[in-house]
C-alpha positions, 0 to 999 in steps of 0.5 A: 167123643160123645159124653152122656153125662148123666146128673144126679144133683153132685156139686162137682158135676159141672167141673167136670162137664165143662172141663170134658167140654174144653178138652173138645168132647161133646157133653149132653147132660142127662138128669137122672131125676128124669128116668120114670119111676116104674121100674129097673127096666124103664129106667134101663130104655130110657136110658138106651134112648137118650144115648141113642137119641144123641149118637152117644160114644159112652156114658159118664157118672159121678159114683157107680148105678147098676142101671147104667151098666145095664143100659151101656150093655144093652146098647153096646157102648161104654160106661165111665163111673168115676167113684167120689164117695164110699161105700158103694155096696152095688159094685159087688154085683153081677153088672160090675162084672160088664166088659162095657164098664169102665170103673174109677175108684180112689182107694186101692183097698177097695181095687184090691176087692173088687179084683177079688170078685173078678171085677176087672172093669176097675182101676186106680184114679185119685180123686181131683182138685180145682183151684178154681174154688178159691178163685171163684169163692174170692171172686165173689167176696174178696174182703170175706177172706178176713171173716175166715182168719184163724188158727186152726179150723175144721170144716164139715160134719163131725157126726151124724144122726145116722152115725150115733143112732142107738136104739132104746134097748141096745143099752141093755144088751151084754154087747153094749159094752163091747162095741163101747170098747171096741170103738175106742180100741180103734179111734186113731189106729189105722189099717185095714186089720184094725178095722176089723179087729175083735169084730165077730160075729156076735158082734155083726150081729148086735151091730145089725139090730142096734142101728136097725139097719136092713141091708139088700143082697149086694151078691158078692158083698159079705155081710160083715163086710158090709155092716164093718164098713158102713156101720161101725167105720162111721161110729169110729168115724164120729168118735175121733171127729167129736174128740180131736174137735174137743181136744183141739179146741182146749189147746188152740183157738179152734174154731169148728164150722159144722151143722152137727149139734155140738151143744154138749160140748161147750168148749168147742166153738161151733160157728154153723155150717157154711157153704162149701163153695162160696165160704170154705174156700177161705177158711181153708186159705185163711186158716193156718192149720187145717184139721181134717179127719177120714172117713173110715169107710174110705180106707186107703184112699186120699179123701177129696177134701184134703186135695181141695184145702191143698188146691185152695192153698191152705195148709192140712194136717189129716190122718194118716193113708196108705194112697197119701203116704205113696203119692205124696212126700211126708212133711214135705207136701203133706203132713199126716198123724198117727194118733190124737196125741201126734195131731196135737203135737204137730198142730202145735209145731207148725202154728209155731213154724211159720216159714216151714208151713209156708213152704209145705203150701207151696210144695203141695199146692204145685204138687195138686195143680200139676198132678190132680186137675180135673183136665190131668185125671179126666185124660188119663180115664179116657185114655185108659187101655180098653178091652180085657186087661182093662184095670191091669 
């Protein structure tokens, strides 16, 4: 098959090239910084160009482009878009709807929307691991393995600007207090009904003008929606992350390898940010327990860096998730919690229980291996039923 891969600067993109390339697909890679900056229409004809230019059978992205969909349609080929990050507002448009579409996305609950808007195009794929990240990572520094030792360790942001962002009056609102509550109502207790419990509209609203976000018309898309998961999911978020680091680093040794400032929360050890190839491969290899905490934007879907700690053969205690729960055996393969006080809980026992740790690794790792390679996945999308009934 002939693949335009268009590139927008994601790190798993060459994986992905290189593995579409071994399985004996031509791969020409197509940079999307590339397409002229004069409009959606442009950008569309570049595009048909390039496929045309190369003979192409279908386009391929990482994450989902409304101009993409547009192009494949006009020059009547397919367009595979495998989902990695959520929200992505611009799936409930018109373009999605295209025959010519062909969309992967890891969380069911996201699935079930999109058929509700009659998106047919969609369907079902887990996210990949690769054990080669370990591989590589050691390849390049065998002896900084040791560097990364430790009991328990979490890897990557706990908040960002954007998460915690408050306006100077928003304190001052009536509502203030609410959304306080709210969050805290909601840290640690997962379900989709949970999100969106006790969230009205005058609560939409305050959300809206507190963090002064101005949201496009994504058509299908409804306005709470929209500002539930991309705003207030990613405040929950921010608050479970801050507090299970705090709580975890007053009970263990924990160390914290983050570029969030943490500096009003001393107890927490924050040693920086690291490179997610060369040095977080080891700490999830090093590290006897791996703490890692969902996005609640994703809301039922098996997040991609639990599959990496498990690929790198490290041990993980995440969040519960309806996907994980249905693909992967409880304290078997994987070990979830429920709430704060079970994460510590279970952070406790396993550091205690070496030898059952030990075997969930290698259960896990088996299980991702064989299961969740990028080749396994990257097959089963393109021999995906076309037509139609596509995603059914």
């Amino acid at each position: 098959m002939r693949i335009l891969f268009c590139e927008w600067g994601f790190a798993n993109e060459g994986i992905i090239e290189n593995t579409l390339r071994d399985m004996g697909h031509f791969v020409r890679v197509f940079r999307m910084d590339e397409l002229p900056q004069d409009g959606i229409e442009a950008e569309v004809n570049c595009l048909v160009h390039a496929a045309s230019d190369f003979h192409a059978e279908i386009y391929f992205t990482i994450d989902y482009f409304t101009n993409m969909a547009m192009a494949a349609k006009k020059i009547g080929i397919l367009y595979y878009s495998w989902l990695f990050h959520l929200p992505q507002w611009n799936l409930y448009s018109y373009q999605a709807q295209s025959p010519f579409n062909r969309i992967f996305v890891f969380d069911k609950m996201l699935l079930k929307d999109l058929r509700q808007h009659n998106i047919n195009t969609a369907q079902y794929l887990s996210l990949p691991a690769d054990k080669q990240i370990l591989e590589n990572a050691l390849r390049g520094a065998a002896t900084k393995r040791y560097k990364y030792q430790g009991e328990v360790s979490y890897v990557g942001d706990v908040f960002s600007k954007s998460s915690t962002r408050i306006l100077p009056s928003a304190k001052e609102d009536e509502r203030f207090p609410k959304l306080v509550e709210l969050i805290k109502e909601k840290r640690f207790s997962y379900g989709n009904e949970t999100l969106y419990r006790g969230v009205d509209e005058d609560m939409v609203d305050f959300l809206a003008k507190e963090t002064d976000n101005d949201k496009g018309n994504f058509f299908f898309a409804e306005r709470k929606d929209i500002i539930v998961q991309s705003v207030l999911a990613r405040k929950i978020t921010a608050e479970e992350r801050k507090l299970a680091c705090r709580m975890l680093a007053r009970k263990f040794d924990f160390k914290l390898y983050s570029d969030s400032n943490m500096e009003r929360y001393p107890e927490v050890n924050n040693l920086g940010a690291i490179d997610p190839l060369k040095d977080a491969p080891l700490v999830y290899n090093q590290s006897k327990v791996n703490v890692y905490v969902t996005p609640r934007c994703i809301r039922s879907g098996i997040p991609e860096r639990v599959l990496e700690i498990i690929a790198c053969q490290g041990f993980v205690i995440t969040n519960y998730q309806e996907d994980l729960a249905a693909e992967f055996e409880e304290d078997k393969e994987i070990v979830m919690y429920r709430s704060l006080e079970e994460l510590l809980e279970k952070t406790e026992y396993y550091l205690q229980h070496d030898s059952e740790r030990t075997e969930i690794i290698r259960a896990g790792y088996e299980k991702v291996i064989r299961e969740y390679n990028y080749a396994t996945k990257l097959r089963k999308m393109l021999d995906a039923k076309s037509g139609s009934n596509f995603g059914f």
